[in-house]
C-alpha positions in Angstrom: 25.7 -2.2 -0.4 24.8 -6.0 -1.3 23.4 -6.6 -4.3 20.0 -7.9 -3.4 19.6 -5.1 -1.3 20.0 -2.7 -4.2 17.7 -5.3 -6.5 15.2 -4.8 -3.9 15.4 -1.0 -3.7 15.3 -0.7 -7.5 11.9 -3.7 -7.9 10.5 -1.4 -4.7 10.9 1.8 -7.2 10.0 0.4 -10.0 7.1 -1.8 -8.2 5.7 1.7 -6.6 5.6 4.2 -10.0 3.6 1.1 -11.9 1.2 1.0 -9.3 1.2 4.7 -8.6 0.7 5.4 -12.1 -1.9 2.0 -12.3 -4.1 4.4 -9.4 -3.9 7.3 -11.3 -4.9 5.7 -14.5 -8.2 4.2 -12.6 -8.8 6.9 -10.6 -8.9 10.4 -12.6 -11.9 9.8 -15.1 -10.9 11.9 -17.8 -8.5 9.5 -18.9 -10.8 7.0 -19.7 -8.4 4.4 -18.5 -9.8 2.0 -16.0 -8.6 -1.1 -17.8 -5.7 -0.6 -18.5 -4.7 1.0 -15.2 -5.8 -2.0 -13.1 -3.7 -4.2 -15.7 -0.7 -1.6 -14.6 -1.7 -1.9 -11.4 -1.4 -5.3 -11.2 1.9 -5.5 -12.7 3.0 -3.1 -10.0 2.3 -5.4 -7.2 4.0 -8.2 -8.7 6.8 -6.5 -9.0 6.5 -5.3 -5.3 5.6 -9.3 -4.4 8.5 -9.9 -6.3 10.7 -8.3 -3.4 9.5 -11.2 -0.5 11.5 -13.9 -1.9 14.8 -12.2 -2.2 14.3 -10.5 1.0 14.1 -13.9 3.1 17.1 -15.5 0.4 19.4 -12.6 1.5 18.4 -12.4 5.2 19.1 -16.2 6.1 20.0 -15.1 9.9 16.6 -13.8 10.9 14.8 -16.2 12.6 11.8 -17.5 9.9 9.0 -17.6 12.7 5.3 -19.1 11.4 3.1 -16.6 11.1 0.9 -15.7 14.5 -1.9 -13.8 15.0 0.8 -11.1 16.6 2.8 -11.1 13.0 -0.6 -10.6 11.2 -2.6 -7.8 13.0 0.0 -5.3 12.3 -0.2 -6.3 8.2 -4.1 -6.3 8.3 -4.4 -2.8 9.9 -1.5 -1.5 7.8 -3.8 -2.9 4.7 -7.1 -1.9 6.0 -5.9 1.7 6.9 -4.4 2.3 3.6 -7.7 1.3 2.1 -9.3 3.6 3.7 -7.4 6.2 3.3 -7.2 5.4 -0.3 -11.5 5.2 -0.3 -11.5 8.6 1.3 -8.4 10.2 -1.3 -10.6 8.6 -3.9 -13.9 10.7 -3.0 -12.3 13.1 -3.4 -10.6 13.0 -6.7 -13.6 11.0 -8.2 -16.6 11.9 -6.0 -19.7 14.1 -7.0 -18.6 17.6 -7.0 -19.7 19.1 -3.9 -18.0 20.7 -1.1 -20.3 17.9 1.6 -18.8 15.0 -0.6 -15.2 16.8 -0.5 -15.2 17.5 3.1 -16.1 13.6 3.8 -13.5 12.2 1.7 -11.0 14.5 3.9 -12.7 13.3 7.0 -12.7 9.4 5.7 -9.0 10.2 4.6 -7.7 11.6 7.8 -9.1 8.3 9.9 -7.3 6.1 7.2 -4.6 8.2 8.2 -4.7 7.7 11.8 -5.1 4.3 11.1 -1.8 3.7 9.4 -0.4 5.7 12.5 -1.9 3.4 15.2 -0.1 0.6 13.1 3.8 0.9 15.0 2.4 1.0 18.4 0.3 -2.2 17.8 3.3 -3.8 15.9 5.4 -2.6 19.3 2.8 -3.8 21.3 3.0 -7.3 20.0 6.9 -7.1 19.4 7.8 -6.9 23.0 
């Protein structure tokens, strides 16, 4: 294994527990700890962005193509469906507690879900 690959894996690790943790901390009320988790949050992604640059150092032979519509779409689904799913995850946790608002955060969940599914076949769509 090279070593940018393992400094990727390890800034991908330690990229995804800050912001996992970041989500928590804003999401679950009882902790009172909105500030501070967007702040964790935020370190998270850099440390996530932090992952592009060394990726197209230690990958010289791929072919650095502008970016197209085609390269886009699949990254703005992927995004959008995660928020979604993430809105829908978030009803529930946070959401007023009754089974209706339950059930719709499952329901707003599952399409985020499907959402993030339908990303490879749009991504093999264009690819091809």
């Amino acid at each position: 294994m090279k070593k940018d690959t393992l400094l990727e894996i390890i800034l991908a690790t330690i990229g995804g527990v800050f912001f996992a943790i970041g989500m928590c901390m804003c999401l679950i009320p009882g902790w009172n700890l909105f500030t501070q988790g967007v702040i964790t949050s935020i370190i998270g992604m850099v440390f996530l962005l932090a992952i592009f640059p060394i990726y197209r150092k230690s990958h010289p032979k791929k072919r650095q193509e502008p970016l197209k519509f085609r390269t886009l779409l699949p990254w703005i689904v992927g995004i959008l469906g995660c928020l979604i799913f993430g809105f829908g995850m978030s009803k529930v946790m946070v959401g007023e507690q009754t089974s209706t608002s339950l059930w719709m955060g499952i329901f707003i969940g599952c399409i985020g879900l499907i959402i993030c599914l339908l990303n490879y076949p749009i991504y093999a769509y264009f690819k091809k």
